[in-house]
C-alpha positions as CSV (number, residue, x, y, z in Angstrom):
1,X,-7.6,23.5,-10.8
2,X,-5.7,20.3,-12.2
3,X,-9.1,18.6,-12.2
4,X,-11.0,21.2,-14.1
5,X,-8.0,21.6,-16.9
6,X,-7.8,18.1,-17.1
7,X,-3.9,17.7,-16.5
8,X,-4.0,15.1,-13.9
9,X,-5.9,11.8,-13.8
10,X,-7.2,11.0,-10.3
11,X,-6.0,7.3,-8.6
12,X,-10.1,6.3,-8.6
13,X,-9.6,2.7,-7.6
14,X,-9.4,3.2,-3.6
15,X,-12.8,4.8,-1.9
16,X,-11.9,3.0,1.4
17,X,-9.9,6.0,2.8
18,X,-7.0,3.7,2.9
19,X,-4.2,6.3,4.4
20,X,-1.7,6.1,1.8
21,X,1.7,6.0,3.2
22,X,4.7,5.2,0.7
23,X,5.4,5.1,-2.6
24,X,8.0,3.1,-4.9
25,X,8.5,4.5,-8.6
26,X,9.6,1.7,-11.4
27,X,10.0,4.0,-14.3
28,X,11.8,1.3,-16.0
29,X,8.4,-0.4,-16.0
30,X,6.1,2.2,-16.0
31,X,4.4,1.1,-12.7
32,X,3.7,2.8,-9.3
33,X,3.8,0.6,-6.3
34,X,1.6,2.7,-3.3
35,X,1.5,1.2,0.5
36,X,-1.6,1.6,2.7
37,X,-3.8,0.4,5.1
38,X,-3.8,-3.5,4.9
39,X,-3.0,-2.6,0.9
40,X,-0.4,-2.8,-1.8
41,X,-1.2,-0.8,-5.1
42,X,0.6,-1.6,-8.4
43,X,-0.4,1.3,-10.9
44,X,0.1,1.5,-14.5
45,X,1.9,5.3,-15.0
46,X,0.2,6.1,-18.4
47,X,-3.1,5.7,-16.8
48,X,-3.8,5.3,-12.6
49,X,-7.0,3.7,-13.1
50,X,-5.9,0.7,-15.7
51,X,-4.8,-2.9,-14.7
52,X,-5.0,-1.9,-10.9
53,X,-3.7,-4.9,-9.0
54,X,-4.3,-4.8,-5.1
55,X,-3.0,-7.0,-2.5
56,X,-4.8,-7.6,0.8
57,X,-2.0,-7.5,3.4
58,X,-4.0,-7.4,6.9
59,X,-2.6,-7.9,9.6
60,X,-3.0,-11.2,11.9
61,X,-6.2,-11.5,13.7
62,X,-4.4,-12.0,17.2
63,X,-1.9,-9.1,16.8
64,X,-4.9,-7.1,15.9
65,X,-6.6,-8.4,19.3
66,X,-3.5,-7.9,21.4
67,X,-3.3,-4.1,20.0
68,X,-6.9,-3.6,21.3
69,X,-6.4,-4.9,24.1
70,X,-3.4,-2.4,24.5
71,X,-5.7,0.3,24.2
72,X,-4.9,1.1,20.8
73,X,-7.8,2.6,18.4
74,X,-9.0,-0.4,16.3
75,X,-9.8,1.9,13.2
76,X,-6.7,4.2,13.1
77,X,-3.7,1.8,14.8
78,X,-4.5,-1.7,14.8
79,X,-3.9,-2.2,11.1
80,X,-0.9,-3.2,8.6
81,X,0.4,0.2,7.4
82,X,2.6,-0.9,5.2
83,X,6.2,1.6,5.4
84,X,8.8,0.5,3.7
85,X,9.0,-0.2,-0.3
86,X,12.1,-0.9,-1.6
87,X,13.5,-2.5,-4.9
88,X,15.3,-5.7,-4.1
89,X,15.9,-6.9,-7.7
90,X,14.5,-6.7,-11.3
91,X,11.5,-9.1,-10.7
92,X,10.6,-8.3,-6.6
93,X,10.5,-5.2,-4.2
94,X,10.9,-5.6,-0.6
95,X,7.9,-4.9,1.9
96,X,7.5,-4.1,5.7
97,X,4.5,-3.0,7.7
98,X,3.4,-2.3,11.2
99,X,1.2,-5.4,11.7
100,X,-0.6,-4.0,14.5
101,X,2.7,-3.4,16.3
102,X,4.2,-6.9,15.3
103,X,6.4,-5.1,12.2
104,X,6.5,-7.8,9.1
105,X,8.1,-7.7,6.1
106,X,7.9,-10.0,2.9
107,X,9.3,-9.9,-0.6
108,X,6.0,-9.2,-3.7
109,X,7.2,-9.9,-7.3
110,X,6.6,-7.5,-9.5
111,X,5.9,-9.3,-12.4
């Protein structure tokens, strides 16, 4: 129904299937920051599909061999989901992911 009255504007920059998992709103900026799979997503508000800026966060080769080798599903575990998005000052935000069960975190700036 949203699509068909056109009151919503679809996020059309991810056709991977990329299991979206956390959000951080910057309303000061206008921006949505979105975590997936191996992906960071920092959306302009006015318009999803505008300026999309993407970063590749994969986990590590190894720790993605170690997690097969666990018995872990390549496809839907042994990835870098990133979880945790969190403001850490005006100019970076805080990340963490799973890392194919070897958590890391890292700081992105924002600018």
């Amino acid at each position: 129904d949203l699509l068909l009255s056109n009151s919503c504007i679809p996020f059309l920059g991810s056709t991977e299937g990329l299991d979206f998992r956390t959000l951080l709103l910057d309303e000061e900026r206008g921006r949505l920051l979105i975590g997936a799979k191996d992906h960071i997503f920092l959306l302009n508000l006015v318009d999803l599909n505008k300026n999309v800026k993407k970063i590749y966060w994969p986990a590590a080769k190894e720790k993605v061999e170690l997690c097969k080798l666990a018995g872990k599903d390549a496809h839907t575990e042994c990835a870098n989901f990133i979880r945790v998005l969190q403001p850490y000052n005006r100019t970076h935000a805080y990340v963490c992911g799973t890392g194919a069960f070897h958590p890391l975190c890292g700081y992105i700036e924002l600018g």
